[in-house]
C-alpha atoms as a printed R data frame, in Angstrom:
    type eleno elety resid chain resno        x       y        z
1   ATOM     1    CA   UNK     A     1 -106.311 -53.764 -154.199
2   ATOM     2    CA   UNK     A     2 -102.969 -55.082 -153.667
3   ATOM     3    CA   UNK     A     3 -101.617 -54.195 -156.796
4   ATOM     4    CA   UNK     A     4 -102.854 -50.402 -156.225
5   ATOM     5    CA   UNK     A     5 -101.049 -49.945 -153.292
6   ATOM     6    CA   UNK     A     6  -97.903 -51.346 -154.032
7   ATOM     7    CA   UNK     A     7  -98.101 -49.422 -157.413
8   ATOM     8    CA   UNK     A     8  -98.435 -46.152 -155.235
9   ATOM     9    CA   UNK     A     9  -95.684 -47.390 -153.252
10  ATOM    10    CA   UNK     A    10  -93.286 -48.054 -156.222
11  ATOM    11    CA   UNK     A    11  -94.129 -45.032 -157.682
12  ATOM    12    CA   UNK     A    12  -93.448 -42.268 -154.116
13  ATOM    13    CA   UNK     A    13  -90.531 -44.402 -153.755
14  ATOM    14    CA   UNK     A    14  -89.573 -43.412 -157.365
15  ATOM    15    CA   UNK     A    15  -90.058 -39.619 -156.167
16  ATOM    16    CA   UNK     A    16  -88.609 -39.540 -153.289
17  ATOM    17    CA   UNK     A    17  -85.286 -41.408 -155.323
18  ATOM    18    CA   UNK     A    18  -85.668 -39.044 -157.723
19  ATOM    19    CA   UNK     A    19  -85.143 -36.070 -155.195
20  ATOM    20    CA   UNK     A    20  -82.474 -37.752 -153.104
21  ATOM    21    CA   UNK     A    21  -79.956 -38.505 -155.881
22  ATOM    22    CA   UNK     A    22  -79.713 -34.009 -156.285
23  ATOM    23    CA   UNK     A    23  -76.541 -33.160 -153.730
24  ATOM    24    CA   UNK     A    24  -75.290 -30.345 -152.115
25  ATOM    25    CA   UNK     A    25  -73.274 -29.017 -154.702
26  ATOM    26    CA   UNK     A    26  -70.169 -26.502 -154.710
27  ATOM    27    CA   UNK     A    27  -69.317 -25.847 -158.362
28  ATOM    28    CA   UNK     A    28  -72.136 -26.244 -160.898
29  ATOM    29    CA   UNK     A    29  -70.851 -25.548 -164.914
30  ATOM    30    CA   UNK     A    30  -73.428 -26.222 -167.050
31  ATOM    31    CA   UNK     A    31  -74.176 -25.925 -170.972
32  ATOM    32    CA   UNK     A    32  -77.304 -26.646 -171.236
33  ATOM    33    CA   UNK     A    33  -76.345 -28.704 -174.181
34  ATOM    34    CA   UNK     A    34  -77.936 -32.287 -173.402
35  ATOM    35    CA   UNK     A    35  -80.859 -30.941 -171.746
36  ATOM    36    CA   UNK     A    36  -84.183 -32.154 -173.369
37  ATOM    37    CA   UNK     A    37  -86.188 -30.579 -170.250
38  ATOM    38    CA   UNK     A    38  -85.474 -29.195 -166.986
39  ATOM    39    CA   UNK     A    39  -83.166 -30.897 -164.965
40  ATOM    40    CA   UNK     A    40  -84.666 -32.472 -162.073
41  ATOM    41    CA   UNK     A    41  -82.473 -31.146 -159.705
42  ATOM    42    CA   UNK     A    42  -83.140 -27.698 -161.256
43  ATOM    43    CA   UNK     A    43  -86.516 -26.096 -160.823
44  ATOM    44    CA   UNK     A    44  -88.693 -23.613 -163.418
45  ATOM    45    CA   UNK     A    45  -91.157 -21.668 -161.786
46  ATOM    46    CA   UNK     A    46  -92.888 -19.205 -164.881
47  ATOM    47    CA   UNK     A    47  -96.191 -17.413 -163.362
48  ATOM    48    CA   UNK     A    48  -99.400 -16.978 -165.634
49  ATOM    49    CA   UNK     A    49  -99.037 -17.655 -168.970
50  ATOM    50    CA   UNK     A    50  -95.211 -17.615 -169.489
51  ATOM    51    CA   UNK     A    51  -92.950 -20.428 -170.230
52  ATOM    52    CA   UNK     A    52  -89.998 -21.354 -169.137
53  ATOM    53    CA   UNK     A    53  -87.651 -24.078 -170.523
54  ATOM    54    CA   UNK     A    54  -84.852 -26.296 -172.242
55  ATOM    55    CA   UNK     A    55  -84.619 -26.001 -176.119
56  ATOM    56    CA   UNK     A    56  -81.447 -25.272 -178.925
57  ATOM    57    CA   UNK     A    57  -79.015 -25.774 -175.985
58  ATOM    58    CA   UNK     A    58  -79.963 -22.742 -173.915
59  ATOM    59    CA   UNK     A    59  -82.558 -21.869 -171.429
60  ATOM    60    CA   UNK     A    60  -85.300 -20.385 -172.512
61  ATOM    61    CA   UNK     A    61  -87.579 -17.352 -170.428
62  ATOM    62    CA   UNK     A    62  -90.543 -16.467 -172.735
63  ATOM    63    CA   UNK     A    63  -93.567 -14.139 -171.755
64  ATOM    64    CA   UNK     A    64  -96.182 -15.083 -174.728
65  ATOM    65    CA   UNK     A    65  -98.696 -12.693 -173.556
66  ATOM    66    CA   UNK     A    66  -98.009 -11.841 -170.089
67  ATOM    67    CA   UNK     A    67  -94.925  -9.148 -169.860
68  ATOM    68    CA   UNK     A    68  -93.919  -8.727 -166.019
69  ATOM    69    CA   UNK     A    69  -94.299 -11.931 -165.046
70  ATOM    70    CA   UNK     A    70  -91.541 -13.429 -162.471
71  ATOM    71    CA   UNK     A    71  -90.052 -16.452 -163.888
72  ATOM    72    CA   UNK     A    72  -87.161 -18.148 -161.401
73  ATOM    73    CA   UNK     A    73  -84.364 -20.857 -162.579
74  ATOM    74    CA   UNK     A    74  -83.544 -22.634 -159.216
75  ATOM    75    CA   UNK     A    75  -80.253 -24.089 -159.212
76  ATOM    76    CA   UNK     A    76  -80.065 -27.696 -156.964
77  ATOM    77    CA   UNK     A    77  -78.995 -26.743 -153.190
78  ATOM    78    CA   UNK     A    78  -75.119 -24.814 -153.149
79  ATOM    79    CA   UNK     A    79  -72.928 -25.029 -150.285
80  ATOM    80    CA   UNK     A    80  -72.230 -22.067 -148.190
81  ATOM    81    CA   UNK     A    81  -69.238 -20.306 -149.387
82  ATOM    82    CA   UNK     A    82  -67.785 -17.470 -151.559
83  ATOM    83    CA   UNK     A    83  -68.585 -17.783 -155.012
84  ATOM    84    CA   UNK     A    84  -67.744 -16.445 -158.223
85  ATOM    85    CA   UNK     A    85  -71.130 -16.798 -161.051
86  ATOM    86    CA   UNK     A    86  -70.897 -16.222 -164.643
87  ATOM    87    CA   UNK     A    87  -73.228 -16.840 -167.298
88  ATOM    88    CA   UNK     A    88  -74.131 -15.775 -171.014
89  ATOM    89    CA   UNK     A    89  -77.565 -14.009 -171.285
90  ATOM    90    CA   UNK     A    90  -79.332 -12.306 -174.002
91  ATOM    91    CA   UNK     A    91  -82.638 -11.230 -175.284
92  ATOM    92    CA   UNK     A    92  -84.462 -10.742 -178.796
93  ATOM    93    CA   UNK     A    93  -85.103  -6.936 -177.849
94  ATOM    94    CA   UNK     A    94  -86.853  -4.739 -175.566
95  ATOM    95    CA   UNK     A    95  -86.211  -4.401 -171.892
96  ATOM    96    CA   UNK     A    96  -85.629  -7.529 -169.722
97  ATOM    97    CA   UNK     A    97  -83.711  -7.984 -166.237
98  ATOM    98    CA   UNK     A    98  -81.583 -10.172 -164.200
99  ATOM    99    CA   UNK     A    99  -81.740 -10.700 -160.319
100 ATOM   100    CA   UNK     A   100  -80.055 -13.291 -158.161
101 ATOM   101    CA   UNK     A   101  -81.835 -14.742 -155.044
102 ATOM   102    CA   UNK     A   102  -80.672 -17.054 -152.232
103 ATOM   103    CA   UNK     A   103  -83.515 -19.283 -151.978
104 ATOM   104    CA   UNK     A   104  -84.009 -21.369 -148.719
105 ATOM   105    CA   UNK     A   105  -87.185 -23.109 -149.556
106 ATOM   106    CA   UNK     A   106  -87.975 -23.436 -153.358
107 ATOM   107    CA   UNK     A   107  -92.083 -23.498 -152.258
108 ATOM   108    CA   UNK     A   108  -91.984 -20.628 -150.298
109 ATOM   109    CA   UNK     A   109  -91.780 -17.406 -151.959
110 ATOM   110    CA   UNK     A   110  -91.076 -15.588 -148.300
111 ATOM   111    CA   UNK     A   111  -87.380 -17.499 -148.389
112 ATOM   112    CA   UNK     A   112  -86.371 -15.881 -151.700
113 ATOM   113    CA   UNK     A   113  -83.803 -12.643 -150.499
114 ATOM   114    CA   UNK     A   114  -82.191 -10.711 -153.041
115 ATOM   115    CA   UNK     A   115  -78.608 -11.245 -153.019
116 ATOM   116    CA   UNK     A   116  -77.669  -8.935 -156.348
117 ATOM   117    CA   UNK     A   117  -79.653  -6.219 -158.031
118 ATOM   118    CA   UNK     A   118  -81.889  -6.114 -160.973
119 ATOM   119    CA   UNK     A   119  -79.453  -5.505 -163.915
120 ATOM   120    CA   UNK     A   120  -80.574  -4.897 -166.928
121 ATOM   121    CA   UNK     A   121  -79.824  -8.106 -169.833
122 ATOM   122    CA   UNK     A   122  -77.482  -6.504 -172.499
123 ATOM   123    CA   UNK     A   123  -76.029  -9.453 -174.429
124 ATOM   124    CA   UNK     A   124  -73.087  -9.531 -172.503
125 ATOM   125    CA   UNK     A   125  -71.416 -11.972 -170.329
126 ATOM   126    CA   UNK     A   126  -72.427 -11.189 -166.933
127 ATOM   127    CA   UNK     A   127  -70.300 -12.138 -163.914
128 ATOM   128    CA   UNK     A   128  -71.261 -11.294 -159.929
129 ATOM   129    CA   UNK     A   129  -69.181 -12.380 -156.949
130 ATOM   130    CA   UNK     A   130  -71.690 -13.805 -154.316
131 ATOM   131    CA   UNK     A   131  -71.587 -14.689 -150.885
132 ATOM   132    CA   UNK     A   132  -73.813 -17.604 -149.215
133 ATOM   133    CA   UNK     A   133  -74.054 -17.756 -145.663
134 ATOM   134    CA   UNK     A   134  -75.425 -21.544 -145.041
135 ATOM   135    CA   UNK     A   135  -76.235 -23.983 -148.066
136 ATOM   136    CA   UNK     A   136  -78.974 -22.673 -150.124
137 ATOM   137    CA   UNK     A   137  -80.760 -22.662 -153.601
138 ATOM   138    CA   UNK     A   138  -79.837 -19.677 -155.816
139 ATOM   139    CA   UNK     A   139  -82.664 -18.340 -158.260
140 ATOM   140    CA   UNK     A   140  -82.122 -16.318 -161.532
141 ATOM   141    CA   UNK     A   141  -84.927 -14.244 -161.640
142 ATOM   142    CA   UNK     A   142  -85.642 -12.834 -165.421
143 ATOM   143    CA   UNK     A   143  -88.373 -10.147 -165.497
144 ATOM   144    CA   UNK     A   144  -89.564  -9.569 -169.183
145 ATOM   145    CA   UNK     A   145  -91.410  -5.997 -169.898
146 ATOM   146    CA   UNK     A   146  -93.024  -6.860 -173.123
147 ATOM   147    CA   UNK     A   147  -95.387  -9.475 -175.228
148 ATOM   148    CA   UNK     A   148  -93.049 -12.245 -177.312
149 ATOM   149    CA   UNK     A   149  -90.046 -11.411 -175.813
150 ATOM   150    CA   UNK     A   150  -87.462 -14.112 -174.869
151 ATOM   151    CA   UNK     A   151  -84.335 -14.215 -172.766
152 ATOM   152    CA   UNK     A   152  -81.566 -16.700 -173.104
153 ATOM   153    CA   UNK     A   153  -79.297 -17.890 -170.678
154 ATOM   154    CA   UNK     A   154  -76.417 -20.453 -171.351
155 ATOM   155    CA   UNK     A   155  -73.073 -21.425 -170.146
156 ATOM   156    CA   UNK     A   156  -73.647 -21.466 -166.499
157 ATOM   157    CA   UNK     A   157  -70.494 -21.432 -164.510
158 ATOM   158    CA   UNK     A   158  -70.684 -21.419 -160.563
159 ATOM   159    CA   UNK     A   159  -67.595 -22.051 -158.655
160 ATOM   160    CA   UNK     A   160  -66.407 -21.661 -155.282
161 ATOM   161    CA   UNK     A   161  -63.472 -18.948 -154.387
162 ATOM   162    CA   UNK     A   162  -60.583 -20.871 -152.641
């Protein structure tokens, strides 16, 4: 009995580790490049039967069967701040978008506000200048509109206007 809870305790201890070792952060440039999964100071939320993930040094939204589907990357926690965000995005085809939320709690779909429109994914570089009132999570939101298509997102640059 011993040995079960001092496993249990070893192993929350790892989790709670795990979570504490992701900082406040106030420039985020990522590649995507060494990423075998999702980091675990990221977070992929894909609804239904969509997938979301790491793979040929990009990140990967795919809707299998299930177009319209909200599927969120969650960046770890930013500090508040004036920020300039670009990123590379494409998709294989059809019509997909791209929406930026300030997300407050990552489990609670009520904290998610809308901080840039829906634009539509063209291939091209996109760049927004955002604006974060208190630290905060910010979530790429990729909506998908048809069956097999796939967005992908790479070179994710984040940093703070002086």
């Amino acid at each position: 009995m011993k040995r079960v809870v001092l496993a249990g305790l070893i192993t929350m201890g790892g989790f709670l580790t795990a979570k504490a070792q992701c900082k406040t952060e106030s420039t985020i440039v990522e590649n995507f490049d060494t990423w075998k999964d999702i980091n675990k100071c990221w977070t992929a939320q894909a609804s239904g039967k969509t997938m979301l993930y790491a793979s040929d040094k990009k990140i990967i939204f795919y809707s299998m069967n299930s177009p319209g589907e909200n599927m969120y990357l969650v960046t770890p926690k930013i500090k508040e701040g004036n920020y300039t965000l670009t990123l590379d995005i494409s998709d294989n085809g059809g019509e997909t978008t791209l929406e930026i939320f300030s997300i407050n709690n990552t489990s609670d779909p009520k904290s998610y506000v809308s901080i840039a429109k829906p634009s539509k994914i063209t291939g091209d570089k996109k760049s927004f200048n955002i604006s974060i009132k208190k630290d905060t999570h910010l979530g790429l939101k990729v909506l998908l509109n048809g069956v097999h298509q796939a967005v992908y997102l790479d070179n994710f640059s984040l940093t703070q206007k002086k």
